[in-house]
C-alpha positions as CSV (number, residue, x, y, z in Angstrom):
1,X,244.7,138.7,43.7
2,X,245.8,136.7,40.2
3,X,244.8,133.1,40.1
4,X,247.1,130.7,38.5
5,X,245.1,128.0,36.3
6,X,248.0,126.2,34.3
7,X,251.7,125.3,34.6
8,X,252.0,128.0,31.4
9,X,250.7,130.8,34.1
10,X,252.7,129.5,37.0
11,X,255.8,129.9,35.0
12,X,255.0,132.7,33.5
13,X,254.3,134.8,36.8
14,X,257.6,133.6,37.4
15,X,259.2,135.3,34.6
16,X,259.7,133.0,32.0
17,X,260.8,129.4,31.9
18,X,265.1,130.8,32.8
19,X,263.3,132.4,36.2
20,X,261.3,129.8,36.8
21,X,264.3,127.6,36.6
22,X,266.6,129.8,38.7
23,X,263.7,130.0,41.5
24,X,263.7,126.0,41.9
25,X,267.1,125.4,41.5
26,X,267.0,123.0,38.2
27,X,267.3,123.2,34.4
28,X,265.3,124.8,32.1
29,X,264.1,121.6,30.4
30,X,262.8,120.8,33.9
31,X,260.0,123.7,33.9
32,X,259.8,123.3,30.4
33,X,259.1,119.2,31.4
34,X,255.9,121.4,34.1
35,X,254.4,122.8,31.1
36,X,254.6,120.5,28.9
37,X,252.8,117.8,30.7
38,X,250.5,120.6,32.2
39,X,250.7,120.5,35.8
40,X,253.9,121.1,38.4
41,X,255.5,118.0,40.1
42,X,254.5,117.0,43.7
43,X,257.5,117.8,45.2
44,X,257.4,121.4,44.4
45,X,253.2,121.8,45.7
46,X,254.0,123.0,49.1
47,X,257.2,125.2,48.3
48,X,255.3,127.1,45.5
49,X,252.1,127.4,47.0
50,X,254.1,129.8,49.8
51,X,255.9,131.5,47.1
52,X,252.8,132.9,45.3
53,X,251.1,133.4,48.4
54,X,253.2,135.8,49.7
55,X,252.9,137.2,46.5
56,X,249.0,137.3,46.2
57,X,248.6,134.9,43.8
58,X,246.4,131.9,44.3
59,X,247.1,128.9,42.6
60,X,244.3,126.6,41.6
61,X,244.1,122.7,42.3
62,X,244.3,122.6,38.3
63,X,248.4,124.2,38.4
64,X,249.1,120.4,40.2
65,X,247.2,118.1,38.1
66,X,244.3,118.0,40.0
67,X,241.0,117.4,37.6
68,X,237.8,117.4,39.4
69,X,235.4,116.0,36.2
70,X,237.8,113.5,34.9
71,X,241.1,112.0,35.6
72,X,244.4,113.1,33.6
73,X,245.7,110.6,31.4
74,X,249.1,112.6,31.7
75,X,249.5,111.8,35.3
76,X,250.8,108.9,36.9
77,X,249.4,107.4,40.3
78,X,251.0,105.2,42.6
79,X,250.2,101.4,42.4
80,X,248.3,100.6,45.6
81,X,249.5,97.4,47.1
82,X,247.7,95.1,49.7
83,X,249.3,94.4,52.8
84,X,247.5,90.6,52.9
């Protein structure tokens, strides 16, 4: 089983950035957007995850932006708003 650590090794287990963009149905600036900031947008999580695991690949919290030590400047969070 490979395990994929960055957007770079999602993409390229993919193919390249053109297969990558075929498989999720946008442009190529869109993956290129993935690896650039260094982790794949939430809407894609779920989709992807079954992709490479039918595949044997596992994909590491990392792939999605998740940093367990520290935060990552790069991603944005929701505002939480109070209901009061």
């Amino acid at each position: 089983m490979r395990i994929l650590r960055t957007a770079d090794d999602v993409v390229a287990a993919f193919g390249g950035t053109k297969a990558a963009a075929e498989w999720a149905g946008v442009g190529e600036s869109a993956v290129s957007n993935w690896i650039a900031r260094g982790f794949i947008p939430p809407g894609w999580h779920f989709r992807m995850h079954e992709h490479f695991e039918a595949r044997q690949y596992r994909l590491e919290s990392t792939v999605f932006g998740h940093v367990v030590d520290e935060p990552n400047p790069k991603r944005r969070t929701a505002p939480i708003y109070s209901m009061r």
